[in-house]
N, C-alpha and C positions, 0 to 999 in steps of 0.2 A: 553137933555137925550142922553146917549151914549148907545150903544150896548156893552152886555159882551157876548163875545165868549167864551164856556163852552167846553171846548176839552176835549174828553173820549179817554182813550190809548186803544192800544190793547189787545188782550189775554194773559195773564203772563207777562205783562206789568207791568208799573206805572208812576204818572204822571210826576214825576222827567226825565223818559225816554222820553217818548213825547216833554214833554216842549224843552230836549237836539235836539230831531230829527225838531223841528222849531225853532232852536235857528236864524237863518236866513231869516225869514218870521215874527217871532211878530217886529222886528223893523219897516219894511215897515207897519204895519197896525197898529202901534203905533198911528197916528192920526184918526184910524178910528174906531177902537175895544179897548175894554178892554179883557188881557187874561184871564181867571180862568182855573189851570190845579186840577179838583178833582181825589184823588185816589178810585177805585174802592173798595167796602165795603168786599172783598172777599179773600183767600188768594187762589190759585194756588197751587195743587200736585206736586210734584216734577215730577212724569210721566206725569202730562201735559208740564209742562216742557220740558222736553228733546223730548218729541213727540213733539212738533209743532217747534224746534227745529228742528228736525230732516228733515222735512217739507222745510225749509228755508235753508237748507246748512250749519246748525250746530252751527250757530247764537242763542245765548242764549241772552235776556234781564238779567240787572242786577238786582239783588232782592232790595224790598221785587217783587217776582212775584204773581201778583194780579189778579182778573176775576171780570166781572158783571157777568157772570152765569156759570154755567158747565152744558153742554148737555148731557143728557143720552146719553145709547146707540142708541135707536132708535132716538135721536136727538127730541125726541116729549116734552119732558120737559127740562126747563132749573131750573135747581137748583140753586138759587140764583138770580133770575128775580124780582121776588115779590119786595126784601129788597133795592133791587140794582135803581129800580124805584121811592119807596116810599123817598129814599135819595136822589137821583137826582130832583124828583117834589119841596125838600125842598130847594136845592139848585136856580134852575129855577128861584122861585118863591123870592126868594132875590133881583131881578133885575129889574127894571123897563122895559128893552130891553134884551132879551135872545135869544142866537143860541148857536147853537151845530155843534162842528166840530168833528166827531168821525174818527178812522185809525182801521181797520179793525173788529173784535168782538166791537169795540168801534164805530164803523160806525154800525152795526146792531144794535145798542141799540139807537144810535140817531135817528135810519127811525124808532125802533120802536115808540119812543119819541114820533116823530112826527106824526105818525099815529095816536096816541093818545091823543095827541094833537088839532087836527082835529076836533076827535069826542066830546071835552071838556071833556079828560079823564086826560087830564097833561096840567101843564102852559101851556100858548102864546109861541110861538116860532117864531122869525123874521125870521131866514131859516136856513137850514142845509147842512153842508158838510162831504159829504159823500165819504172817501176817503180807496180804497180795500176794499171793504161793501160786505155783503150777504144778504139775505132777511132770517128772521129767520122763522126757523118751529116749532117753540113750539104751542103746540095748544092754549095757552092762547093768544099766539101773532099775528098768523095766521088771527084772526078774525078782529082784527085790520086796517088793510088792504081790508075792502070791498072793499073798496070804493078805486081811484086813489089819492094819498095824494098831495094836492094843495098849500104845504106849499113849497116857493122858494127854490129848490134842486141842487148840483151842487154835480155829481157822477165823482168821480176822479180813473181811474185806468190805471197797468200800463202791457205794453207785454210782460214784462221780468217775472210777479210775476206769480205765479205757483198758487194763486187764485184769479185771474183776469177771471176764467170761471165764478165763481159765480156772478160776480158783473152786468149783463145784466139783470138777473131776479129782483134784487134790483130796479133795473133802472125802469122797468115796474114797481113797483108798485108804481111810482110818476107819478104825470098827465103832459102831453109833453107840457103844456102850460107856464107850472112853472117850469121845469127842463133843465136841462145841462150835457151836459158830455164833464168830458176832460179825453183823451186820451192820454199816451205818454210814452215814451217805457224803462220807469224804473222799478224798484224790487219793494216787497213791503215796501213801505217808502212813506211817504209823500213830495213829489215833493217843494222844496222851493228857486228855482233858473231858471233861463233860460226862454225861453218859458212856461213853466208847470208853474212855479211859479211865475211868471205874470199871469196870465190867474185867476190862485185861486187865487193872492192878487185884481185883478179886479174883481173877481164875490162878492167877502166879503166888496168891498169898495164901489159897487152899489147898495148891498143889505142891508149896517149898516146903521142902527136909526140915522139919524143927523147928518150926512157929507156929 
């Protein structure tokens, strides 16, 4: 029984883009993982768009641009959480062995995952990586999170990325028994080279089903 690594892109993403930004990391874990990149059930405003864009230095992902949810204003509801879950639980649940490796809105939807996870709310999950993450505040999700979540974590961020303040509260809500953090002074991108990306291909090849 192998591990399939279930990687959730970012915000106005999709998985087409993801897959490109670790085109240098699934060879290395080619004998330890299986990849699955799904694309998020949602489509992306054009003004989300060019706003988180705008955010990042003017870096646009290529279309289609996708979301698991869109936050209100007050950030207390996510619009499109519901659907964006009940798709992913069916996906999960395909695999004998399941983790989640999420890159930013796509790292808050994997701790949610996981938290619910926990409580026997969503599949098994072998562990997750959690890479420029936030801890979400929707009040459906919030709750989630009583408890410290025990499922193996490894929180990746970096000093360049302009939200890398968020990602310490995320951190807190995994139990210091079971988590990790790596550190290292990239944008937001998922690290697949050098020091950084040794570090993520060792924490995914200790933590997979069967290698």
């Amino acid at each position: 029984m192998r591990t399939t690594l279930i990687c959730l892109h970012g915000f106005t993403m999709n998985a087409a883009g993801l897959r490109h930004m670790l085109s240098e990391l699934e060879p290395r874990l080619a004998s330890a993982v299986d990849f699955v990149y799904p694309d998020a059930p949602h489509t992306a405003s054009p003004d989300s768009v060019v706003g988180l864009a705008s955010l990042l230095g003017g870096v646009r992902p290529k279309p289609p641009n996708l979301q698991w949810w869109n936050a209100s204003e007050d950030g207390q509801t996510y619009v499109g959480w519901d659907s964006s879950r009940e798709f992913l639980a069916r996906e999960v649940a395909r695999y004998p062995s399941a983790a989640l490796l999420g890159f930013s809105q796509g790292a808050a939807v994997a701790a949610a995952l996981a938290a619910a996870s926990q409580r026997g709310e969503f599949p098994a999950l072998a562990f997750v990586v959690l890479v420029a993450g936030f801890a979400a505040r929707a009040q459906d999700i919030v709750p989630l999170f009583s408890e410290p979540v025990r499922i193996p974590s490894l929180h990746v961020y970096g000093s360049a990325d302009p939200f890398a303040k968020h990602a310490p509260a995320l951190v807190e809500r995994f139990a210091p028994e079971t988590r990790e953090e790596l550190r290292w002074s990239g944008r937001h991108v998922v690290p697949v080279s050098e020091a950084p990306g040794d570090a993520l291909v060792d924490f995914i090849r200790r933590r997979a089903v069967g290698h």
